[in-house]
C-alpha positions as CSV (number, residue, x, y, z in Angstrom):
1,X,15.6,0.9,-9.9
2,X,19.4,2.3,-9.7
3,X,20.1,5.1,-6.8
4,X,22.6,7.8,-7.6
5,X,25.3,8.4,-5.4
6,X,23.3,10.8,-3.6
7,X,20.4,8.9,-2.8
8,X,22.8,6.1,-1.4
9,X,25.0,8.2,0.6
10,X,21.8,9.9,2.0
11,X,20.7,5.9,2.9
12,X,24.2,5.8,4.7
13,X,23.4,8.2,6.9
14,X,19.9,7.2,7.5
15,X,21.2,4.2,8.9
16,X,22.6,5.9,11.9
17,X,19.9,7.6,12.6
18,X,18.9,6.6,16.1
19,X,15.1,4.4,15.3
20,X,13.1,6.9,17.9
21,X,15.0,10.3,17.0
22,X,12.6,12.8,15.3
23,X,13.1,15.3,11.8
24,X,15.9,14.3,9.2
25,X,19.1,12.2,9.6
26,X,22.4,14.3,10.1
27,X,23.2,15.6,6.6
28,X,19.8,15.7,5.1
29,X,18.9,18.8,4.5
30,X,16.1,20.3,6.4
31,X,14.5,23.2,4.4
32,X,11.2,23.3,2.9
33,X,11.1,24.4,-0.4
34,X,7.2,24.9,-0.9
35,X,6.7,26.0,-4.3
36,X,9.2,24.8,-6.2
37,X,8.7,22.5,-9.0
38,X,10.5,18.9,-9.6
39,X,11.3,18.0,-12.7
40,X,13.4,15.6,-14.7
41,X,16.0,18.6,-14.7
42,X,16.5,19.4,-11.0
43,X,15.6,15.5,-9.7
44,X,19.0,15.1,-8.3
45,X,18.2,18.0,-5.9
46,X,15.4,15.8,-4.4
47,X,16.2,12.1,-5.0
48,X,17.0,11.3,-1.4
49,X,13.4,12.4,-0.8
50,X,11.8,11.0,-3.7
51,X,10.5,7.1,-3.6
52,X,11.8,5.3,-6.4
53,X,8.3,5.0,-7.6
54,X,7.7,8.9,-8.0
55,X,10.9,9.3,-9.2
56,X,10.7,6.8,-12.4
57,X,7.5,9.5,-12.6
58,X,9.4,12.3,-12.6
59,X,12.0,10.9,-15.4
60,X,9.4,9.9,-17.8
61,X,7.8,13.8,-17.6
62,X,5.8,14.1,-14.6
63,X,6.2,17.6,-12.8
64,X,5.1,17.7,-9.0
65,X,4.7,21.0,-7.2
66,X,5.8,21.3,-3.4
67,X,3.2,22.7,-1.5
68,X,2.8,23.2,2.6
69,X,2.6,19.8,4.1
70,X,-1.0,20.1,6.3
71,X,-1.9,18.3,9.3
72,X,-4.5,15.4,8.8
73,X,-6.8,14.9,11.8
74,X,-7.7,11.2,12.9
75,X,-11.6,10.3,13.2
76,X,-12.2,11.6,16.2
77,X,-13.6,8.6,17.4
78,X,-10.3,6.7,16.8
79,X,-8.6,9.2,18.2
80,X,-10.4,8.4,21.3
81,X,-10.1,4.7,21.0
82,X,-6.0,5.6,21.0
83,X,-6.3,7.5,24.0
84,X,-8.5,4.6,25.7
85,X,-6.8,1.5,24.9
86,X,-3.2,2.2,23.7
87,X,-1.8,2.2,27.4
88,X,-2.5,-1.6,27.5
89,X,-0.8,-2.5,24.3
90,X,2.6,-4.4,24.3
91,X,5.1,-6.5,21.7
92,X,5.6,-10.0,23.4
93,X,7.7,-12.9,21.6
94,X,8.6,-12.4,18.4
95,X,7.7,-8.7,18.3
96,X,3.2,-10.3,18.4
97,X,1.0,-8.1,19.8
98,X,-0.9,-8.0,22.8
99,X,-4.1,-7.0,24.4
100,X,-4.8,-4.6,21.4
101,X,-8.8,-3.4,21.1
102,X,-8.8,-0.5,19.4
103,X,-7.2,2.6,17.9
104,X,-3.3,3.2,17.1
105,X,-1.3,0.5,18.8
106,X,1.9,2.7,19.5
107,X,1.7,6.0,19.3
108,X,5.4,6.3,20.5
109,X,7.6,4.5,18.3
110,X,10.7,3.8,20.6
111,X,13.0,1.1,21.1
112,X,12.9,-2.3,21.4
113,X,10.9,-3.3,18.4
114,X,10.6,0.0,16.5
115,X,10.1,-0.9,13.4
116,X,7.1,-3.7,14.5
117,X,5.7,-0.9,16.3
118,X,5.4,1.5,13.0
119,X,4.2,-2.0,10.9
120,X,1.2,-2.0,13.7
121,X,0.4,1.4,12.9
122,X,0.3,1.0,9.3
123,X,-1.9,-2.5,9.5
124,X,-4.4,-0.4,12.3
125,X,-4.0,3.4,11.5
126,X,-6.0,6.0,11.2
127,X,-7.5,6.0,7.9
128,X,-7.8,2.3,7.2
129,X,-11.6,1.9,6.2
130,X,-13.5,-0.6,8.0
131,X,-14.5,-1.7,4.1
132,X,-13.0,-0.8,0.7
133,X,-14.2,-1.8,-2.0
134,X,-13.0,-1.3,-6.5
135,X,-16.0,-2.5,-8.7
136,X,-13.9,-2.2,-12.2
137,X,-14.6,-4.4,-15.5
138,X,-10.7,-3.1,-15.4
139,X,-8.8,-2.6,-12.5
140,X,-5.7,-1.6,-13.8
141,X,-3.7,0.0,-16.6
142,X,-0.9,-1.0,-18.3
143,X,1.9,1.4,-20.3
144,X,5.2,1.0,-22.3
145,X,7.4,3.9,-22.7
146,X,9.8,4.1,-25.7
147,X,12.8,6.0,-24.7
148,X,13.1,8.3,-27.9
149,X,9.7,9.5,-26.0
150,X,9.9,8.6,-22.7
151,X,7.2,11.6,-22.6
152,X,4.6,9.4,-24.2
153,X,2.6,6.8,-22.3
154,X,1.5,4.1,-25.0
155,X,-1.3,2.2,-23.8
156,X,-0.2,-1.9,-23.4
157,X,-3.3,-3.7,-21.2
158,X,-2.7,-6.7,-23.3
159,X,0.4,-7.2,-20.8
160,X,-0.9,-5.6,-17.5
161,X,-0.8,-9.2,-16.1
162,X,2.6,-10.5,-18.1
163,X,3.6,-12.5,-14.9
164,X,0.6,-14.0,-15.0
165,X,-0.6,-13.2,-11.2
166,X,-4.5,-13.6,-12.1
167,X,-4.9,-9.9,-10.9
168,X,-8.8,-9.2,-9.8
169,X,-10.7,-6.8,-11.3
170,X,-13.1,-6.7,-8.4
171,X,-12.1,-6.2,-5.1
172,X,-13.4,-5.9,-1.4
173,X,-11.8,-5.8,1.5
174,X,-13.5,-5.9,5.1
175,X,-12.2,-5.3,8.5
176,X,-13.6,-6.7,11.8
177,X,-11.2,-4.8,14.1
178,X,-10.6,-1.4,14.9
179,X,-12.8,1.1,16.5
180,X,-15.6,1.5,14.1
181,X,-16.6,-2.8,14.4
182,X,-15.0,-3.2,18.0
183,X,-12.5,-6.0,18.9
184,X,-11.6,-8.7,16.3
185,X,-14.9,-10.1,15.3
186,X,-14.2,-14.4,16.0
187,X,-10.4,-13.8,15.6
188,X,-11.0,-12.3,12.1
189,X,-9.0,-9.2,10.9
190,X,-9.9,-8.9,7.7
191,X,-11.7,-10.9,4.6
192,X,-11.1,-10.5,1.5
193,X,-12.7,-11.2,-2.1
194,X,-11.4,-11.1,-5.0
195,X,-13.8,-11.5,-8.5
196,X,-13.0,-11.4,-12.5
197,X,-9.7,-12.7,-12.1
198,X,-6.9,-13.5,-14.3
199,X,-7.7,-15.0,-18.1
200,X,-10.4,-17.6,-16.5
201,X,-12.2,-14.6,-14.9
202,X,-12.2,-16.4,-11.2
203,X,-12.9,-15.6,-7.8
204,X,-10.5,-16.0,-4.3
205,X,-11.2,-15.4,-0.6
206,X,-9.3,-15.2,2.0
207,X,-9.6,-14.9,6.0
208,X,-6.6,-13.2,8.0
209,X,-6.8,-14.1,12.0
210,X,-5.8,-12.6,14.5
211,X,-3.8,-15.6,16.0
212,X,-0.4,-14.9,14.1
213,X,0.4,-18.7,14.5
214,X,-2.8,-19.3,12.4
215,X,-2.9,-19.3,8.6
216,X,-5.1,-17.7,6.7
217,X,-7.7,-19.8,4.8
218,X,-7.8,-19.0,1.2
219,X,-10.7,-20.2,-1.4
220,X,-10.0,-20.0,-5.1
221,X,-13.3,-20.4,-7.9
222,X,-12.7,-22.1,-10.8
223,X,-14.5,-21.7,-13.3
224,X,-14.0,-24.2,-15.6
225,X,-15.4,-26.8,-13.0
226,X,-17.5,-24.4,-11.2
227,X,-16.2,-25.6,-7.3
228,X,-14.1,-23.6,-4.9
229,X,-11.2,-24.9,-3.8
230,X,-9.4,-24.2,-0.6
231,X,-5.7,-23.6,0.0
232,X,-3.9,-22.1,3.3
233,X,-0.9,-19.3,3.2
234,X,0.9,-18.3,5.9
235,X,0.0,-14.7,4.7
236,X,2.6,-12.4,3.8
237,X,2.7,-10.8,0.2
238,X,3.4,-9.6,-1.9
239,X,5.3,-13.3,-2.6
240,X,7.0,-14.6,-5.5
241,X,3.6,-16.0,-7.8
242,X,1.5,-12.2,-6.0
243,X,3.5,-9.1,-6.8
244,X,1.3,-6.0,-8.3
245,X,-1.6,-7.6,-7.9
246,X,-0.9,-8.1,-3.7
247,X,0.5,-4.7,-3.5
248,X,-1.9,-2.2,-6.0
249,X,-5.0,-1.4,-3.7
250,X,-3.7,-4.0,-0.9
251,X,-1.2,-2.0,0.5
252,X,-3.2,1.0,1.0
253,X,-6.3,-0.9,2.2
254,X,-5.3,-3.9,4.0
255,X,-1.6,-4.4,5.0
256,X,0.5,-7.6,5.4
257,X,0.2,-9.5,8.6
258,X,2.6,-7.9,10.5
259,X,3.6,-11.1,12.2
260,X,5.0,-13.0,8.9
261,X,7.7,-10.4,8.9
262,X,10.8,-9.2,10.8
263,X,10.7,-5.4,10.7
264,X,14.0,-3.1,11.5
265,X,13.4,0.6,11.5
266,X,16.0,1.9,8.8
267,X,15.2,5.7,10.4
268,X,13.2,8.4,9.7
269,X,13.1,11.3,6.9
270,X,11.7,13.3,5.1
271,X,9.8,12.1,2.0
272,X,8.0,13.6,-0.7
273,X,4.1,12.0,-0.5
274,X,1.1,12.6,-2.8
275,X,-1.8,12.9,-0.4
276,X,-4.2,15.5,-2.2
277,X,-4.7,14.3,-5.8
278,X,-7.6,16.5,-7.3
279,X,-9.7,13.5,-7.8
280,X,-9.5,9.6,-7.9
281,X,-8.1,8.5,-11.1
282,X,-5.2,11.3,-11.1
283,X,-1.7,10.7,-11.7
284,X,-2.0,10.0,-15.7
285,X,-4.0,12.3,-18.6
286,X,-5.4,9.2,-20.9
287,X,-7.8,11.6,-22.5
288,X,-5.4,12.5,-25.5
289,X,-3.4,9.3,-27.1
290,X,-0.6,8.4,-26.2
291,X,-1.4,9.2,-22.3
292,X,0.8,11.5,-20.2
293,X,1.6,11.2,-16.7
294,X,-0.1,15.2,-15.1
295,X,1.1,17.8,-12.9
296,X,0.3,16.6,-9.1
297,X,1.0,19.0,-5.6
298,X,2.4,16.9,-3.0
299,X,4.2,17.4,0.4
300,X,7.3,16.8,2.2
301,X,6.2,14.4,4.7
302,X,8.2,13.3,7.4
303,X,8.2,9.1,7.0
304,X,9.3,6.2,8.5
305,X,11.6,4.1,6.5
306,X,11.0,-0.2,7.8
307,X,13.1,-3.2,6.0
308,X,10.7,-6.2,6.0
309,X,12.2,-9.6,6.1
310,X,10.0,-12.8,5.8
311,X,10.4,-14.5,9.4
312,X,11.0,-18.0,7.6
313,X,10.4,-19.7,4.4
314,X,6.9,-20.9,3.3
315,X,5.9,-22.1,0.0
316,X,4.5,-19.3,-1.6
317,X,8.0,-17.9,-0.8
318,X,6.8,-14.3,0.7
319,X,9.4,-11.7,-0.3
320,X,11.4,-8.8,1.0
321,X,10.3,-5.0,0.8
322,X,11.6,-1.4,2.7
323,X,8.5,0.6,3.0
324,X,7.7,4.2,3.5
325,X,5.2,5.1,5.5
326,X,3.9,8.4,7.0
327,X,4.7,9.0,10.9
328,X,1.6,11.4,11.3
329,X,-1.3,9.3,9.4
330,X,1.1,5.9,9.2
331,X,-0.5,5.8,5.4
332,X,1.8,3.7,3.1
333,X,3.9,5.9,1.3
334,X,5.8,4.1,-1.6
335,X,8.1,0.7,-1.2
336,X,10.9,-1.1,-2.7
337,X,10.0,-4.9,-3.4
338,X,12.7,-7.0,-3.6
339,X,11.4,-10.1,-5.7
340,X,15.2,-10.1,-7.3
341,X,18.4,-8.2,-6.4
342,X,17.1,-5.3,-8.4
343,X,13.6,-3.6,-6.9
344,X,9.9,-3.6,-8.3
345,X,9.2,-0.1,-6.5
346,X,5.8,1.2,-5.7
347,X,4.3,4.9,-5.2
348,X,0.8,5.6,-4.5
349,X,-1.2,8.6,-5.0
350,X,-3.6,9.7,-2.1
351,X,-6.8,11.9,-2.5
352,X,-9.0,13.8,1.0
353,X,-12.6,13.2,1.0
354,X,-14.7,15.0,3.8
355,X,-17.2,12.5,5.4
356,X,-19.9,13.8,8.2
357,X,-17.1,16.7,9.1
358,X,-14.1,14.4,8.9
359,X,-11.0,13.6,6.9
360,X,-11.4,10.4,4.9
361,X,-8.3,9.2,2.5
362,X,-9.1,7.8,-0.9
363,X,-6.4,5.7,-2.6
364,X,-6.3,8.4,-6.2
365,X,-3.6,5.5,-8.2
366,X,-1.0,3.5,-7.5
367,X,2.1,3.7,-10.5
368,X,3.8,0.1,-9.8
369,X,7.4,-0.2,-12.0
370,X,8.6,-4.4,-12.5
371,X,12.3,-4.3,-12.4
372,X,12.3,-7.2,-15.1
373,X,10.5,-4.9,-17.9
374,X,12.2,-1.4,-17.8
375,X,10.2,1.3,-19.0
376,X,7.1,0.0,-18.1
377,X,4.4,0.8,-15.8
378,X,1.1,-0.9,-14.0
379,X,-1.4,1.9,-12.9
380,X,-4.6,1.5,-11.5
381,X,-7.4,2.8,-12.9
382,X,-9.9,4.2,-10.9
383,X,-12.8,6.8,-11.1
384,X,-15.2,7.7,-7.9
385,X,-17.6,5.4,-9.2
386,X,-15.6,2.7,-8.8
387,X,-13.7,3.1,-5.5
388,X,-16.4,2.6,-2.5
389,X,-14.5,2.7,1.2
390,X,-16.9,2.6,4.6
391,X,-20.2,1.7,2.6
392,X,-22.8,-0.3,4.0
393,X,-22.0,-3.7,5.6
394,X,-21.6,-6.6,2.9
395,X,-23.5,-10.3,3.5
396,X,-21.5,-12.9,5.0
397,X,-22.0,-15.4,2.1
398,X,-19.5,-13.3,-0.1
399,X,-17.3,-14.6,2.1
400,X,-18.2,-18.3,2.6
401,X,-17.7,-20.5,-0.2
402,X,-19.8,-23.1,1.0
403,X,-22.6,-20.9,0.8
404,X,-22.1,-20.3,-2.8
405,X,-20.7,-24.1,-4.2
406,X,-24.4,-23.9,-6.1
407,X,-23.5,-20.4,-7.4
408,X,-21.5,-19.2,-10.4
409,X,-19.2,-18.2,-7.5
410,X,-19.4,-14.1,-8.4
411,X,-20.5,-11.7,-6.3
């Protein structure tokens, strides 16, 4: 998506931002205009705060409110897993952690390795379920706009998949480390399964380990001859053949292995973030035809701004991305994914849920824009009934394929 002059002189400047210093880059201008209403009139007043996700939004009739950014207290008992074990926690070669256990790795981000140190906090912070879960016959949504009516939202689901990605309709994603499961459960992070996918309706698992030397193992059912069949992948994505369907859902739930990437913190600034939708599911009005993106409040959030650059080459050719993400909750805040010169970008939409006297944060939708079709858009399509996150634990066998080579290979 093309910047205006503002927005890139604003990046300018945010490049000689010092990586540790706090509030906005020389320049940037520091008030906080609660109440006032962005439109596709006045969005060169806030571009430089805007990801380029929320502002394709905003162009194509979306209206968002600023309201009073609010604090978001940690789980308390992750707060007190920080305040345990983060003392102990150190970058060694190649920016890999070390002796993490539990809680936020670094809850200073200073020099040297920065912008690793914010990556950590994304892949372990504070409101990354230990399980999350979308039970959909439809995961996603996909819209064309015509720009005589770039108002109008005209339903296209026929090409939500155009690149062919064999996006899952069913997802689940389970974490073994962090304070509510303890330390990494037999060097696993996470495991992942993926049902319903693509045209063949299929099924994938993966296991992320610890060991960043070690790749992940990745199962794929097919259907057609009713085996599984295994593959490894170094584990970055989104990569070149995984775009929206590694990012929608993933990037909120289960970040990249930070190890896969070089990170450099571009700075820190202030950015517009959507973290208290109404309900899950808002973002778009599909009720009347053609669909309309709605109204949303969000804040001005003060963000961390990290280029990621694959480490080396691998086969499924991993790609570049500059991510925003929040520095009080380190919740992913919108990215620019550089499959070509020109962007995909990213914005997702955040909803609070109050769990046993505690802040939980529900993933609302997710508005993905492919630089290679203009004036289209992948949403997600979620309702409460289909977004589970911290639900009961989930049997093994979903994720061992040789427990399931009799099966249909569903869950």
């Amino acid at each position: 998506m093309k910047r205006t002059i503002a927005a890139l002189v604003f990046c300018l400047v945010a490049l000689a931002t010092i990586a540790s210093g706090d509030g906005p880059p020389a320049g940037m201008q520091t008030w906080e205009p609660s109440g006032e209403m962005i439109t596709r009139d006045n969005i060169e007043k806030f571009l430089p705060m805007l990801p380029a996700g929320l502002a394709d939004a905003i162009r194509h009739g979306m209206t968002v409110r600023i309201v009073p950014s609010r604090r978001l207290d940690w789980p308390s008992q992750y707060q007190q897993a920080t305040e345990k074990y983060s003392g102990q926690v150190v970058l060694g070669s190649n920016d890999s952690i070390q002796n993490y256990a539990a809680g936020l790795p670094f809850p200073s981000i200073t020099p040297p390795g920065a912008g690793a140190k914010v990556a950590y906090n994304w892949r372990w912070g504070p409101f990354i379920p230990t399980e999350a879960s979308v039970d959909s016959s439809q995961k996603t949504r996909a819209f064309h706009i015509d720009a005589a009516s770039p108002d109008r939202l005209i339903a296209d689901d026929s090409q939500r998949d155009y690149r062919n990605e064999s996006d899952c309709d069913r997802m689940l994603f389970v974490h073994y480390s962090g304070v509510t499961s303890g330390s990494a459960r037999d060097g696993v992070n996470y495991r992942e399964r993926g049902d319903e996918c693509g045209p063949d309706r299929g099924a994938a698992i993966e296991t992320e380990y610890m060991d960043p030397a070690r790749d992940d193992d990745v199962w794929f059912f097919v259907p057609s001859v009713r085996r599984w069949r295994q593959t490894e992948l170094r584990g970055g994505y989104p990569h070149q053949s995984c775009t929206y369907s590694c990012v929608q859902f993933a990037w909120e739930y289960a970040p990249p292995k930070t190890e896969v990437y070089e990170y450099r913190l571009i700075g820190k600034q202030p950015v517009v973030g959507c973290l208290d939708a109404p309900a899950v599911g808002s973002g778009i009005d599909d009720i009347r035809e053609p669909a309309r993106f709605e109204h949303l409040d969000c804040e001005i959030r003060d963000a961390y701004v990290i280029d990621m650059q694959p480490r080396q080459a691998s086969p499924e050719r991993v790609i570049p991305a500059s991510v925003y993400i929040d520095a009080e909750t380190y919740l992913y805040l919108g990215a620019e994914i550089y499959r070509d010169s020109t962007p995909d970008s990213d914005f997702p939409i955040w909803s609070r849920k109050n769990a046993g006297g505690e802040t939980r944060m529900m993933l609302a939708n997710d508005f993905y824009w492919p630089a290679d079709r203009p004036d289209f858009l992948i949403a997600l399509n979620l309702t409460s009934d289909t977004v589970t996150i911290d639900a009961a634990d989930k049997p093994a066998a979903l994720f061992n394929p040789r427990a399931q080579q009799l099966s249909d290979g569903r869950m």
